[in-house]
C-alpha positions in Angstrom: 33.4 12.1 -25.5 31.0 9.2 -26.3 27.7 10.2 -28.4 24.8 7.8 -27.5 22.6 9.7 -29.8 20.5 6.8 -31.3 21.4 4.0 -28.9 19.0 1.9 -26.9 19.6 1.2 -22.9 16.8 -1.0 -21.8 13.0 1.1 -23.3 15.1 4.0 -23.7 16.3 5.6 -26.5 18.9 8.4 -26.4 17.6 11.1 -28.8 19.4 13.8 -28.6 21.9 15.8 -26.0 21.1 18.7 -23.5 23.5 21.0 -22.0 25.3 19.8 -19.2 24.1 19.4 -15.6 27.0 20.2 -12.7 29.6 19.2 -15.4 27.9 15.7 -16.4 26.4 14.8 -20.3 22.9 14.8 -20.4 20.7 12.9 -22.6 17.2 13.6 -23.6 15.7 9.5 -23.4 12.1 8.7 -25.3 11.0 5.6 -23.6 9.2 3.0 -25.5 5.7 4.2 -23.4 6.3 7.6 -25.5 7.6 9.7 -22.6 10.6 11.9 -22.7 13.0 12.2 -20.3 16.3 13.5 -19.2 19.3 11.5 -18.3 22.9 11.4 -17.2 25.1 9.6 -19.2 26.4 7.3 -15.8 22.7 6.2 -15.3 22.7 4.8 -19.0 25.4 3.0 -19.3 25.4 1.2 -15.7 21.7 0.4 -16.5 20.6 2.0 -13.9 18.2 3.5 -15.5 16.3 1.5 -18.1 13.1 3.7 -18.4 11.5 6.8 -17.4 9.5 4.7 -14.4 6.9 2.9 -16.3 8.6 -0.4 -15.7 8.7 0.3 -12.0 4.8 1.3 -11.5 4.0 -1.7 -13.1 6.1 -4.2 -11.6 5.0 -2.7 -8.6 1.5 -3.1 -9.2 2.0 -6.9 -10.1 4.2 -7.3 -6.5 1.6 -5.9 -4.4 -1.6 -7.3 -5.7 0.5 -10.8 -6.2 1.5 -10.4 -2.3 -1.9 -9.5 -1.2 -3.5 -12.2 -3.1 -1.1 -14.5 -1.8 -2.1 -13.9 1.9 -5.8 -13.7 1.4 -7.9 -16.8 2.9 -11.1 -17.2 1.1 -11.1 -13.7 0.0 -10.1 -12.3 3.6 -6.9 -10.5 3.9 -5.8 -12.2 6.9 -2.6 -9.4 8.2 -5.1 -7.0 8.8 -6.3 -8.7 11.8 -2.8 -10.1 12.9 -2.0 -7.0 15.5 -3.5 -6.7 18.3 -2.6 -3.2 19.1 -5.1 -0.6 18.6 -4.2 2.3 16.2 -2.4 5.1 17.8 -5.7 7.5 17.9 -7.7 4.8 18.9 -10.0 6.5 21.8 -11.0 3.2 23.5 -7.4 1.7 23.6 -8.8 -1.6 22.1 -8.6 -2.6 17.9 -12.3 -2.6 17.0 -14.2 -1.0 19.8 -15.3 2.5 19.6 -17.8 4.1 22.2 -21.1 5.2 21.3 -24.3 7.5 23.4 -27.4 5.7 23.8 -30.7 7.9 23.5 -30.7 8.1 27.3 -26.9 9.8 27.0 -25.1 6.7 28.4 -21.7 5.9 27.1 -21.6 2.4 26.1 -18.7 0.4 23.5 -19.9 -1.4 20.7 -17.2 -4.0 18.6 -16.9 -4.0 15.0 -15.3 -5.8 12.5 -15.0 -5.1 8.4 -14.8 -8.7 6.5 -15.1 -8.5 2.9 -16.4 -5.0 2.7 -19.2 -6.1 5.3 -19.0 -4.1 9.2 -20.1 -6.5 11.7 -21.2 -4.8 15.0 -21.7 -6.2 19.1 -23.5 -3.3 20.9 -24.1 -2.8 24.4 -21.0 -3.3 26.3 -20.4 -1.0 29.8 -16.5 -0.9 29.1 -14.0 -1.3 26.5 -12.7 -4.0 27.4 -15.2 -6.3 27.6 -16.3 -5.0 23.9 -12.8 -6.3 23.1 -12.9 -9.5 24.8 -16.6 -10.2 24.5 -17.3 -9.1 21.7 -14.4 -8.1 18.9 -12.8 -11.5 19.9 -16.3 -13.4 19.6 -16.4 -11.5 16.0 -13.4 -12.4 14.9 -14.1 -15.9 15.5 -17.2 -16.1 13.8 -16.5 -14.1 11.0 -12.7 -14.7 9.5 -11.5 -17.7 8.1 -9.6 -20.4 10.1 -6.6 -20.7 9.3 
């Protein structure tokens, strides 16, 4: 029987022991961001665990901002409008037309686009698809970046 009491795996430091878990040594762990917790003896000393998840949330944090930032062209985060299919409770069928009433009670479809925190709107078309092809497509092209 190995006592880790006092030793340091990674930003963890073994503190004191707690009873036993399904016949495995369990350690209680202060991490070096002050919180306490629990951990088997195999997790310490195969480094699997190096923290109580600190180091995780932030390295996760710095991945997916890095990754966004890296796709974005001039501010616009470009795989947002790589598919072309429609979400799955889209009612038109189409990605970026949605179907309005006019004041007289006609249906009509209108094409949108969000650039930058700015919706840009076509109005007016009699179907879907020609809001798609008219006007989400003419969108598009006027308002993302080339790339």
């Amino acid at each position: 029987m190995v006592d880790l009491i006092g030793k340091q795996f990674g930003n963890l430091k073994v503190i004191e022991q707690l009873p036993s878990q399904k016949g495995r040594r369990v350690w209680l762990c202060v991490c070096e961001c002050g919180n306490q917790i629990p951990v088997k003896t195999v997790y310490l000393t195969t480094k699997e665990t190096t923290s109580c998840g600190c180091l995780k949330k932030e390295q996760d944090l710095i991945n997916l901002r890095e990754q966004h930032d890296n796709k974005r062209i001039d501010g616009v985060l470009m795989p947002l409008f790589k598919g072309k299919e429609p979400r799955k409770d889209s009612g038109t069928g189409y990605r970026g037309v949605s179907k309005y009433y006019t004041r007289k009670k006609e249906i009509r479809y209108r094409a949108w686009i969000t650039v930058n925190g700015k919706r840009y709107y076509k109005v007016g078309f009699v179907t879907a698809e020609e809001a798609y092809y008219k006007g989400r497509l003419g969108l598009e092209k006027k308002y993302l970046p080339k790339t």
